[in-house]
C-alpha positions in Angstrom: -34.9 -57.4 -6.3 -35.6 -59.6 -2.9 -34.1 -58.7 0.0 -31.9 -60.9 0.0 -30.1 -59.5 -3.1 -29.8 -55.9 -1.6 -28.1 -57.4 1.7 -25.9 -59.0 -0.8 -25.2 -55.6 -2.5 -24.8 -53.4 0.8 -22.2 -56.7 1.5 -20.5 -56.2 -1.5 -20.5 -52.5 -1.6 -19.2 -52.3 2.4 -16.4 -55.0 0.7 -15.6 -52.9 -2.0 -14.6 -49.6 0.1 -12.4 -51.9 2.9 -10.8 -53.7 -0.2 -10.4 -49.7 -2.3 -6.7 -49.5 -1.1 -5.7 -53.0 -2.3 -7.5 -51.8 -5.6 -6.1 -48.4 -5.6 -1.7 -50.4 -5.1 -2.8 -52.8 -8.1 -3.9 -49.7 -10.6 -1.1 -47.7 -9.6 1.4 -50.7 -10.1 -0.3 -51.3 -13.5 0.3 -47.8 -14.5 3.9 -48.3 -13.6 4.6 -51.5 -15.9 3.0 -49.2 -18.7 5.9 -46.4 -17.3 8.4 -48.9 -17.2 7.9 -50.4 -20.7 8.5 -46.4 -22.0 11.9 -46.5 -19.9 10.7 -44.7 -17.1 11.3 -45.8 -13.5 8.7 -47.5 -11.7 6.9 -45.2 -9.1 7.0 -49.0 -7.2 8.9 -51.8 -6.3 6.5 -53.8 -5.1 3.1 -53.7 -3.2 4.3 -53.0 0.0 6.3 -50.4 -1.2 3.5 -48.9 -3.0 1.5 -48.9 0.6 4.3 -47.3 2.3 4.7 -44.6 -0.4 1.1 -43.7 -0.6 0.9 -43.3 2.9 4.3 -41.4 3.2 3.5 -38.8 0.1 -0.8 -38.8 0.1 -1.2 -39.7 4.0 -3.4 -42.6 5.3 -6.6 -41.0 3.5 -5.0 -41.4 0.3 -5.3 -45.3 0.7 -8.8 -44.4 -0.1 -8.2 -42.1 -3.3 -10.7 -43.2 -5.8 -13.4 -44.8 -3.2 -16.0 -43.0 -4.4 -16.3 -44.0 -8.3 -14.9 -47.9 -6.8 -18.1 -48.1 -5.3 -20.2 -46.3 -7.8 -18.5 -49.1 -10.0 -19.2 -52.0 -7.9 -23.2 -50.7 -7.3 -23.1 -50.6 -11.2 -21.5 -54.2 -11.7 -24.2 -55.9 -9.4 -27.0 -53.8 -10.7 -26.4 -54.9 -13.9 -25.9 -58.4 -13.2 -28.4 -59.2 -10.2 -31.2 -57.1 -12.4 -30.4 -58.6 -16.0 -29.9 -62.1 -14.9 -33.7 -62.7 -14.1 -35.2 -61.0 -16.6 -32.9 -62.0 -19.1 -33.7 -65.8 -18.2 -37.5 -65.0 -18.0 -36.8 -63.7 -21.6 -35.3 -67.2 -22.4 -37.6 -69.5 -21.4 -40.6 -67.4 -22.0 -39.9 -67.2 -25.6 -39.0 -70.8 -25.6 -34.9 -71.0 -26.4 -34.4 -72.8 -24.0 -35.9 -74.5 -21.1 -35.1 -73.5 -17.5 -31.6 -75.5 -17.3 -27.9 -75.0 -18.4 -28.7 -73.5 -21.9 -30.4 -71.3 -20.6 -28.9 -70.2 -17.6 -25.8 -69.8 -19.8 -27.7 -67.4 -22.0 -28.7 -65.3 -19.1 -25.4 -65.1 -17.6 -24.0 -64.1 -21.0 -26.6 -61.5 -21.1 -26.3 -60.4 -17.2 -22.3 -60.1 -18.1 -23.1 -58.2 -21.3 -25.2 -55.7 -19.1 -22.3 -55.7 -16.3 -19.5 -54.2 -18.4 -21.9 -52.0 -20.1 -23.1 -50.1 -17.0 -19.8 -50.2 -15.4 -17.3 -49.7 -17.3 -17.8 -45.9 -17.6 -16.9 -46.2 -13.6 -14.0 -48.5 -14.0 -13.0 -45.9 -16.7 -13.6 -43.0 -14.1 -11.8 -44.8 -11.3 -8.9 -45.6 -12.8 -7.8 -42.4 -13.9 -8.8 -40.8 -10.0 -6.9 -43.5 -8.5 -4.1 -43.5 -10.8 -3.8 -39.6 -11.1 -0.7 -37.5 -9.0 -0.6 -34.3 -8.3 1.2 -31.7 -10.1 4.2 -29.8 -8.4 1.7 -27.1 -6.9 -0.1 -29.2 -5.1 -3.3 -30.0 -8.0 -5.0 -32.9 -9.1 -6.3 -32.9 -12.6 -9.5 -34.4 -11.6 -11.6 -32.7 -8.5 -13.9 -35.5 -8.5 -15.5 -38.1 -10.2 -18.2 -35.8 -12.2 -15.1 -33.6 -13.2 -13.5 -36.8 -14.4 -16.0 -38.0 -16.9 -17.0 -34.2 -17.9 -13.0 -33.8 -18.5 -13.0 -37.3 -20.1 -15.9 -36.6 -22.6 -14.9 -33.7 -23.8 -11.6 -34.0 -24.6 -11.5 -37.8 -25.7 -15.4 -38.2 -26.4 -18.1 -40.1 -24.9 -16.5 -43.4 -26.3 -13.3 -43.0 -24.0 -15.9 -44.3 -21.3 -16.1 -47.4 -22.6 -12.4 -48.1 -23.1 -11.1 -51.5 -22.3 -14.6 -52.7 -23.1 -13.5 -56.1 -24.0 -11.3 -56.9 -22.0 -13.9 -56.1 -19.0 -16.2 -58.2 -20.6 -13.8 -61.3 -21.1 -13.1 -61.0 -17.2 -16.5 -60.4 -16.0 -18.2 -63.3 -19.2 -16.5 -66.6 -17.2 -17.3 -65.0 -13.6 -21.1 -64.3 -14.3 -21.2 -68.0 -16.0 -19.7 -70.3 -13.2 -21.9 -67.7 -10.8 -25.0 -67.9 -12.1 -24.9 -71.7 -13.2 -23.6 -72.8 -9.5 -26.3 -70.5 -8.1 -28.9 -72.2 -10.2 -27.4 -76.2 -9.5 -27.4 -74.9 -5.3 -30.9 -73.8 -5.6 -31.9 -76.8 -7.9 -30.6 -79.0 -4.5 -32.0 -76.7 -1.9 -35.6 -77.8 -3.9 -35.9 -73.9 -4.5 -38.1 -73.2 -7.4 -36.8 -71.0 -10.3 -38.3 -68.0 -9.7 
């Protein structure tokens, strides 16, 4: 990677913990609709409730519940796609499928996506159940931390239970990677950049 891509991953990671409690509301408010569509009552009514809660019942610390495997996620998400996307287009137009335009920067991106979700989505798996878990009337979590999570994961619901929601990861992070990576290739095609 150039330099400039790990500035642009420090960015993104530094990003990722400031914009964890914002994360941390949305999977706990998705957790409720799944509560509320077994007739259970929401935990929240809204976002801000949500915030006020969490700080209320967890303490201003709790905002952050979950950091840890959010940015493990986010390194995994950029690793995938910043490290894929070139060599996956090398691959391309090396082997001739396409030359070095649209076609082919499509076929990367597809690629660099593919890579994304793969990588990541044992994180995103691992997050979501430390962000979304409460504790129990004693005081416990069932999750100590992330390693805990996955080895709790694994062995009760297998190593495939990592890659849950595989598809649906994939159909968010397919359309990002392809207007990404094909705007980053027209900018650099103005800028009179070369390719690689």
């Amino acid at each position: 990677l150039s330099a400039v891509k790990y500035v642009i991953v420090a960015c993104l990671l530094m990003i990722q913990v400031v914009a964890s409690p914002a994360d941390l509301v949305k999977v706990r408010m998705q957790a409720d609709s799944r509560m509320a569509s077994q007739g259970l009552q929401p935990r929240y009514c809204g976002p801000f409730d949500a915030f006020n809660k969490i700080i209320r019942t967890e303490g201003f610390r709790g905002l952050w519940k979950g950091v840890l495997p959010n940015v493990q996620r986010a390194f995994l998400v950029n690793m995938g796609e910043l490290a894929c996307y070139d060599h996956a287009k090398r691959f391309v137009i090396n082997n001739n499928i396409a030359n070095d335009n649209i076609y082919a920067h499509t076929l990367s991106s597809i690629m660099s996506g593919l890579a994304a979700t793969t990588l990541s989505c044992p994180a995103d798996v691992i997050k979501t159940r430390m962000m979304n878990q409460a504790a129990d009337k004693q005081g416990n979590y069932k999750y100590r931390n992330s390693y805990d999570c996955l080895v709790k994961t694994v062995r009760v619901e297998g190593l495939k239970a990592l890659w849950k929601g595989f598809f649906p990861t994939w159909a968010r992070l397919g359309p990002w990677q392809f207007v990404f990576w094909v705007s980053y290739e027209k900018f650099r095609q103005i800028a009179g950049l070369s390719s690689f």
